[in-house]
C-alpha positions as semicolon CSV with decimal commas, in nm:
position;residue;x (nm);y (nm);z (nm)
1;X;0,000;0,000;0,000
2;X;0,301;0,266;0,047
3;X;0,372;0,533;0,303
4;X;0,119;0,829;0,383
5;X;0,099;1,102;0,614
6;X;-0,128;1,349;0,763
7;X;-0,037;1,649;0,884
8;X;-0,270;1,893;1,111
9;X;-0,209;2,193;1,346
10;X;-0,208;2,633;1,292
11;X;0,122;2,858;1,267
12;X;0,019;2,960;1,663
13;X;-0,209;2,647;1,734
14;X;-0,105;2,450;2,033
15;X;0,078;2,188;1,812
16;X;0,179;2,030;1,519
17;X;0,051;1,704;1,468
18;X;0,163;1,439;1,203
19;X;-0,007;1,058;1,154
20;X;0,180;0,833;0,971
21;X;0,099;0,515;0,844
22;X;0,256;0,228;0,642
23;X;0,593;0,190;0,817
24;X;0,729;-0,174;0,857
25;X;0,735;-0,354;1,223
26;X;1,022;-0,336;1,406
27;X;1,227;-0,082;1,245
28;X;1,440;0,122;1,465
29;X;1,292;0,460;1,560
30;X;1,380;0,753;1,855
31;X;1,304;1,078;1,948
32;X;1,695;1,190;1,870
33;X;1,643;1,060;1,514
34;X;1,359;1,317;1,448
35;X;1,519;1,591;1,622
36;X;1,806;1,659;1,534
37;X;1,688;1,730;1,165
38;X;1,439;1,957;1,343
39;X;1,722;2,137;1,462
40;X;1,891;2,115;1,118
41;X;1,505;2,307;0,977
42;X;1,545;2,582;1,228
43;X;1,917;2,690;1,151
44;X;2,036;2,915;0,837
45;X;2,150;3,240;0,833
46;X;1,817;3,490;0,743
47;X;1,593;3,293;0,942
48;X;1,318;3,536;1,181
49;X;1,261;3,630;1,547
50;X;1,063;3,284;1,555
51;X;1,352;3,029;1,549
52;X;1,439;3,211;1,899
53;X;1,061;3,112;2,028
54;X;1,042;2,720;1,930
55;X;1,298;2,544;1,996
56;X;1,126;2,210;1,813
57;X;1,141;1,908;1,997
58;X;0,912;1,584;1,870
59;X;0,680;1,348;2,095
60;X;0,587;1,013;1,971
61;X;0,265;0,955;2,077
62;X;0,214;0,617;1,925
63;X;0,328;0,317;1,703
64;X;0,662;0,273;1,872
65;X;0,745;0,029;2,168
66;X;1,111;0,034;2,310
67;X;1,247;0,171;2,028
68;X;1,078;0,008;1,700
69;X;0,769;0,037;1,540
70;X;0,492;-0,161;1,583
71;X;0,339;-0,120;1,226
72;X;0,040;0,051;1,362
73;X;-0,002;0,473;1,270
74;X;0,298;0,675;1,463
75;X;0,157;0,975;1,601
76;X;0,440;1,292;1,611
77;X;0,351;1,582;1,824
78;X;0,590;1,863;1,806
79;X;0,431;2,143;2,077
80;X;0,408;2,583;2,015
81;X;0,627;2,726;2,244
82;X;0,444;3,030;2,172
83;X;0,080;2,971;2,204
84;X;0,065;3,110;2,546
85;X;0,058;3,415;2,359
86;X;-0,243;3,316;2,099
87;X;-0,501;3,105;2,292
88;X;-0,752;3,430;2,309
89;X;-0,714;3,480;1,938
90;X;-0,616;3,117;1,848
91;X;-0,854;2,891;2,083
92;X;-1,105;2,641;1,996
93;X;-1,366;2,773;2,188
94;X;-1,652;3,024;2,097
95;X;-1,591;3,388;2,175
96;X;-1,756;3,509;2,498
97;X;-1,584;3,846;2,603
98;X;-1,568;4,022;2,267
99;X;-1,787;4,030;1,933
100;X;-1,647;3,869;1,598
101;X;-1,550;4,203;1,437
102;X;-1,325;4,313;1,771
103;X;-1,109;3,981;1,721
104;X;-0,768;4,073;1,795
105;X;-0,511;4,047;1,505
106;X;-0,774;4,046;1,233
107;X;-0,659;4,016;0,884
108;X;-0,874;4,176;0,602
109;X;-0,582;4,297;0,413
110;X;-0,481;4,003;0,211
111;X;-0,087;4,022;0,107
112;X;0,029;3,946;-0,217
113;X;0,191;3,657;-0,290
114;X;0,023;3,475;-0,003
115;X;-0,237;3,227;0,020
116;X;-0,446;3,500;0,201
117;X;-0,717;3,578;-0,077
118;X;-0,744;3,278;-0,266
119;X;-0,814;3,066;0,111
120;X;-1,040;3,307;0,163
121;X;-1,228;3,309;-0,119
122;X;-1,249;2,955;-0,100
123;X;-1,346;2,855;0,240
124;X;-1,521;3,201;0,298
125;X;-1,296;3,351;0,559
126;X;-1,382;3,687;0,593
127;X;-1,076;3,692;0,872
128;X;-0,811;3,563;0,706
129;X;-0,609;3,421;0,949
130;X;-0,760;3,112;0,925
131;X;-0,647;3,104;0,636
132;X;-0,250;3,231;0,658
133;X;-0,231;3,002;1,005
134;X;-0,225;2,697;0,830
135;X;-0,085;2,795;0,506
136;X;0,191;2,886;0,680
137;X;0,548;2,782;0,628
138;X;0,537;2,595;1,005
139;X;0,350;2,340;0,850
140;X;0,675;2,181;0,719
141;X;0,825;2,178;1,096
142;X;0,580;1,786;1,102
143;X;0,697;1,742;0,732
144;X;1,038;1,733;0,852
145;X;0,935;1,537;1,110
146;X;0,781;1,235;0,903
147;X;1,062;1,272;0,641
148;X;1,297;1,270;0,931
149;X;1,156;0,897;0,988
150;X;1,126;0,809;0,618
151;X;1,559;0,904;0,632
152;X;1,571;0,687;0,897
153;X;1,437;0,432;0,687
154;X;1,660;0,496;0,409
155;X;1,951;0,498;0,611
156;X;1,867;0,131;0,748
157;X;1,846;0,049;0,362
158;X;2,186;0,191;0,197
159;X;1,998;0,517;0,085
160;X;2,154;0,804;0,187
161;X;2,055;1,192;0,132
162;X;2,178;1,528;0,148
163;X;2,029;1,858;0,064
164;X;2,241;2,198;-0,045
165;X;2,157;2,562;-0,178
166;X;2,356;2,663;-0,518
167;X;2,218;2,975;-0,559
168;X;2,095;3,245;-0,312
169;X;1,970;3,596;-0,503
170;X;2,139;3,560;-0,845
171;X;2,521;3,434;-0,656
172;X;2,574;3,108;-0,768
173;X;2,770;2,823;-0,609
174;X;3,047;2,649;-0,790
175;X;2,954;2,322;-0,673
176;X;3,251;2,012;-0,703
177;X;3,076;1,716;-0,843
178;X;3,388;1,462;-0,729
179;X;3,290;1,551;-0,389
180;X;3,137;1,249;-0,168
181;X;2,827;1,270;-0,059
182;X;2,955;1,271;0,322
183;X;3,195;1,549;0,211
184;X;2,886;1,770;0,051
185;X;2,698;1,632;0,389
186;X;3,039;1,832;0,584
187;X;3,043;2,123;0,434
188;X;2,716;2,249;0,363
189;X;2,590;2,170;0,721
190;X;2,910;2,386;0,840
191;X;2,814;2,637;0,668
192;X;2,516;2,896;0,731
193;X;2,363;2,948;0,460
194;X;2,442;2,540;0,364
195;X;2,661;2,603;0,064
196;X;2,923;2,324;-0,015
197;X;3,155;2,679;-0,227
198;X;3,306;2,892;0,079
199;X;3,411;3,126;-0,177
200;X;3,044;3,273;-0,233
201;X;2,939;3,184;0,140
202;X;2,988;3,542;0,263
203;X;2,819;3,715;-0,033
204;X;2,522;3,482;-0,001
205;X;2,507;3,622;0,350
206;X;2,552;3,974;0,237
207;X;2,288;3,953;0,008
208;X;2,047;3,845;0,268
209;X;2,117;4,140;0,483
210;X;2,109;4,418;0,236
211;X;1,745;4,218;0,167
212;X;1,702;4,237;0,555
213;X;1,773;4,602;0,538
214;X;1,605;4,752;0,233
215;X;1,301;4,547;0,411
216;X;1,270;4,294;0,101
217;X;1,336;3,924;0,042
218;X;1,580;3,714;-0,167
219;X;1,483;3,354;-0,314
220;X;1,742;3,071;-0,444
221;X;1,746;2,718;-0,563
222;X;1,853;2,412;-0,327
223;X;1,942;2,068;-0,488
224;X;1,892;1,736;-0,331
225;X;2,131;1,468;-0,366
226;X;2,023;1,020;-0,305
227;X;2,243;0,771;-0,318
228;X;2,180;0,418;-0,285
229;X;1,828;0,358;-0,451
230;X;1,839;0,035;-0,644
231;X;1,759;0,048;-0,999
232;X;1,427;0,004;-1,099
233;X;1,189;0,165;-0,909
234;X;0,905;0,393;-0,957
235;X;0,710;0,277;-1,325
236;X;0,695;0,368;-1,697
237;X;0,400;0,209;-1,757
238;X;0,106;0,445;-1,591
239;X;0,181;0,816;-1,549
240;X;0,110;0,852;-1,202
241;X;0,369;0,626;-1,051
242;X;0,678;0,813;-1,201
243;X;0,909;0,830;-0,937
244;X;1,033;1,157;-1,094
245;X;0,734;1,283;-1,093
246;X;0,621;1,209;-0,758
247;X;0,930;1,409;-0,669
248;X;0,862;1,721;-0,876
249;X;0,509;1,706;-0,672
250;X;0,684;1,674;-0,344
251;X;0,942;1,967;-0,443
252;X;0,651;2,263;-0,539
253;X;0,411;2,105;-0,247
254;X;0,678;2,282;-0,020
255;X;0,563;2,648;0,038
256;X;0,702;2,913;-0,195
257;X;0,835;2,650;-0,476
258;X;0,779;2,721;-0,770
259;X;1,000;2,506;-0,980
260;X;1,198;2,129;-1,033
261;X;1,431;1,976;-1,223
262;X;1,682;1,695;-1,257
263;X;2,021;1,672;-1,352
264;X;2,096;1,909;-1,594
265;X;1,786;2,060;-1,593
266;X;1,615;2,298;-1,800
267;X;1,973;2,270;-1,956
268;X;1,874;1,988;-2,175
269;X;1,676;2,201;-2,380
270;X;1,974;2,403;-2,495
271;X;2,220;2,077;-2,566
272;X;2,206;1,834;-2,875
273;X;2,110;1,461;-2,778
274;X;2,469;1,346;-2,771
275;X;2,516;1,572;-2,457
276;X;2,187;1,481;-2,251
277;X;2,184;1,110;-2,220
278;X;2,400;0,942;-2,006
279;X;2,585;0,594;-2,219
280;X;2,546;0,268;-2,029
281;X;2,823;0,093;-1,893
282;X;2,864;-0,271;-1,705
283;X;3,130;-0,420;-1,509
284;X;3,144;-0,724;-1,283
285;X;3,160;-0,579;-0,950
286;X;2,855;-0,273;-1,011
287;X;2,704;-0,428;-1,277
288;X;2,486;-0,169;-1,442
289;X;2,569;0,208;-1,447
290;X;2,601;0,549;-1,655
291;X;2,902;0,697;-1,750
292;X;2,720;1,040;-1,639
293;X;2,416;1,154;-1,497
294;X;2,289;1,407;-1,697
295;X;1,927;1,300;-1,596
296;X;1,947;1,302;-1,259
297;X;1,869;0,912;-1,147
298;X;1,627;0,892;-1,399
299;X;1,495;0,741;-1,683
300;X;1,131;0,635;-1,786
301;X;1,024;0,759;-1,476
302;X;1,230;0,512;-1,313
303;X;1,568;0,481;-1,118
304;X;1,849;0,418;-1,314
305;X;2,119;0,330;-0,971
306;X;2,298;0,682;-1,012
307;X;2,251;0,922;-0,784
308;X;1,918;1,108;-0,769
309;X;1,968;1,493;-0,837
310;X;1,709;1,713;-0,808
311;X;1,656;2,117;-0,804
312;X;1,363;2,318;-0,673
313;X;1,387;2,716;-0,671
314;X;1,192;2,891;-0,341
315;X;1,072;3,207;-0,477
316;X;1,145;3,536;-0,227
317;X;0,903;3,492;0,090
318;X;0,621;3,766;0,005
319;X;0,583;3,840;0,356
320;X;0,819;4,198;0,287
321;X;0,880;4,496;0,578
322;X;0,803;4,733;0,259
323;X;0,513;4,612;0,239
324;X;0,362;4,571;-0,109
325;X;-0,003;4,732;-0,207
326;X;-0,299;4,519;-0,138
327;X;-0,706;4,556;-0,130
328;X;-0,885;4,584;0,204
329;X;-1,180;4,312;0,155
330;X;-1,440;4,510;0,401
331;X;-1,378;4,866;0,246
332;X;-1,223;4,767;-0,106
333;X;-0,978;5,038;-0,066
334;X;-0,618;5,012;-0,118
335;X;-0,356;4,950;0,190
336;X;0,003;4,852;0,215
337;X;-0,043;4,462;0,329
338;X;0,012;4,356;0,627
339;X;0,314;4,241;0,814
340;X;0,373;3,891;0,964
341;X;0,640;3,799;1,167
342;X;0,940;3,681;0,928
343;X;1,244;3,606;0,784
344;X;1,433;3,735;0,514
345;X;1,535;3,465;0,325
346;X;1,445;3,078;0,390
347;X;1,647;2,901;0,165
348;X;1,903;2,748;0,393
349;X;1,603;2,606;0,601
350;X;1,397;2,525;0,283
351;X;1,699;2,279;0,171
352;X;1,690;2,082;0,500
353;X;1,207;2,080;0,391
354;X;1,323;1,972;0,046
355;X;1,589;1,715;0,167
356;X;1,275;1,539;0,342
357;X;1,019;1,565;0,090
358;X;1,214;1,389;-0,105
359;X;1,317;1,180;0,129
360;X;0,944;1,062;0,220
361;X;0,840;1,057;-0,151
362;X;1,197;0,776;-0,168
363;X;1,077;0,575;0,081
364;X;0,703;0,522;0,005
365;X;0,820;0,370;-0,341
366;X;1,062;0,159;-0,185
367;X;0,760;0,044;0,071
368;X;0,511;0,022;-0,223
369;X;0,791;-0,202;-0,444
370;X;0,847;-0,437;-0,203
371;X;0,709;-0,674;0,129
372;X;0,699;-0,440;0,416
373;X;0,514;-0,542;0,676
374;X;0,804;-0,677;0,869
375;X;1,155;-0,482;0,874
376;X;1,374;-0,760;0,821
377;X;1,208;-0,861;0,548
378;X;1,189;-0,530;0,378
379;X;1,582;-0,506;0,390
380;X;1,601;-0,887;0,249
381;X;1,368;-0,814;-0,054
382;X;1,610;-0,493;-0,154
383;X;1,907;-0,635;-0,105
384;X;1,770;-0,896;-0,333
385;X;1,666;-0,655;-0,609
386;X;2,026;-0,487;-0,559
387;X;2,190;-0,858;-0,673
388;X;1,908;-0,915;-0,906
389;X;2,014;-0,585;-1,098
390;X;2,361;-0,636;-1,111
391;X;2,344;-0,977;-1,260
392;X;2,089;-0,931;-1,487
């Protein structure tokens, strides 16, 4: 049946709740294994005022015993430091003290580039913070959380990932492609705005404080990097089990995405044939592989055994300190928008979102391809397909 996950809770709710379902019995599972990529979400240079409020910390509620799963849902709670401050204007309960239209923090000035007007429009939120509360960028704190197990998984299965940004406002890493992926893991988690180029390190940061200052927003691109996924998985034969395209989903589900692509990219367009497609090779010991990976891991909407490479450019967060101009929806008349609590550029953070995304999207085919109910088994069945490849 595959992985899935729900995910429920608001920006300043109480907490952030994900269910997830499908993982095998007795895989290996704690607290510290979730955590410290929360940690990981919550650094980068540019992040706001809120990484100082939650310090994110995950309960498992359910679906683990002493330190494995059960194969039953696992329920991950990760608690609002801050809603001490919100339960008047966040709480569950009906209003008794004050009428609807002296709500505190009211939002009827919908700012662009948000999900403000459109949620409202749909659901009929003439207050739209019930809207920008959940379509918030918090969200992807539980996202983390469940991709944070679905790595675990990986891990337990030869698959490992990594996540880096090449490009912060227009300054472009030169990124070494005969690096490891432990020495790409080194340096762009040593670095704060997780580039693996030190030589563009402190203009990326300079960029995001003359954004800071001027009161705008910068955007970027972040690249995500598997290794380890046995040929073979995902499908060519019906559209909606691509692997690749499950992927691309995963990348612009992440808020303020707005683009993905493997390998070399949008750069195949502007090469001959001869210089997109990688040649096949075989030798005894690796059996299969491709003298390059122009297409990023894939082929047919399939694995090919190379590394998986994939891009995903975060536009700049519209949420600007120059506010841009916006419609009041009670008085239709024109107002700057209003201001949210922010940061000024989320790209470092967004690479650690998109290395789990990708991460969950990895795992659910691998569960989907193979037996899964039990853990052991799970590995055996891989490990099988990994020989089966290389002799075939």
């Amino acid at each position: 049946m595959g992985l899935r996950y729900l995910t429920a809770g608001e920006s300043h709710g109480p907490q952030l709740t994900a269910i997830l379902e499908g993982l095998p019995a007795g895989m290996p599972l704690l607290t510290e294994d979730i955590n410290a990529e929360l940690a990981r979400r919550q650094q980068g240079y540019g992040r706001g005022r809120r990484m100082q409020i939650e310090k994110d910390t995950v309960e498992i509620m359910s679906g683990v015993r002493h330190g494995q799963t059960l194969g039953s849902p696992v329920a991950l709670v990760v608690k609002n430091n801050d809603w001490k401050h919100w339960t008047k204007i966040m709480g569950a309960e009906p209003l008794v003290d004050m009428e609807e239209d002296e709500v505190k923090r009211k939002v009827t000035r919908p700012r662009p580039g948000h999900a403000d007007l459109n949620g409202g429009i749909k659901y009929g939120h003439r207050d739209m913070r019930n809207v920008l509360e959940r379509s918030s960028a918090r969200e992807t704190t539980v996202r983390v959380a469940a991709g944070a197990v679905a790595k675990k998984l990986l891990s337990l299965v030869g698959v490992n990932i990594v996540a880096h940004v090449v490009e912060i406002g227009g300054i472009k890493a030169n990124v070494d492609r005969t690096l490891t992926l432990e020495a790409l893991k080194e340096r762009s988690e040593s670095s704060p705005v997780r580039t693996v180029d030190p030589n563009v390190e402190q203009d990326m940061m300079n960029a995001i404080d003359e954004a800071k200052k001027s009161g705008d927003s910068i955007g970027g691109i972040v690249e995500v990097i598997a290794e380890g996924m046995p040929a073979g998985i995902g499908s060519y034969v019906h559209y909606d089990r691509k692997l690749d395209a499950k992927l691309a989903g995963a990348m612009v589900s992440i808020n303020a995405f707005k683009g993905v692509e493997f390998g070399i990219g949008f750069e195949a367009a502007r090469k001959p044939g001869s210089e997109v497609h990688d040649e096949i090779a075989w030798d005894k010991e690796t059996g299969y592989y491709r003298k390059s990976n122009r297409l990023g891991g894939f082929e047919g909407g399939m694995t090919t055994g190379m590394p998986i490479v994939v891009r995903g450019v975060m536009k700049p967060i519209p949420t600007l300190y120059k506010p841009l101009m916006s419609v009041d929806i009670e008085t239709k008349e024109p107002f700057s928008a209003s201001i949210e609590r922010s940061d000024s550029c989320a790209v470092p953070a967004a690479a650690v979102v998109a290395e789990h995304v990708v991460a969950w999207e990895l795992a659910n085919a691998l569960v989907e391809q193979f037996y899964s109910d039990r853990f052991e088994t799970f590995v055996e069945e891989i490990q099988k397909q990994r020989e089966y490849a290389r002799g075939f």
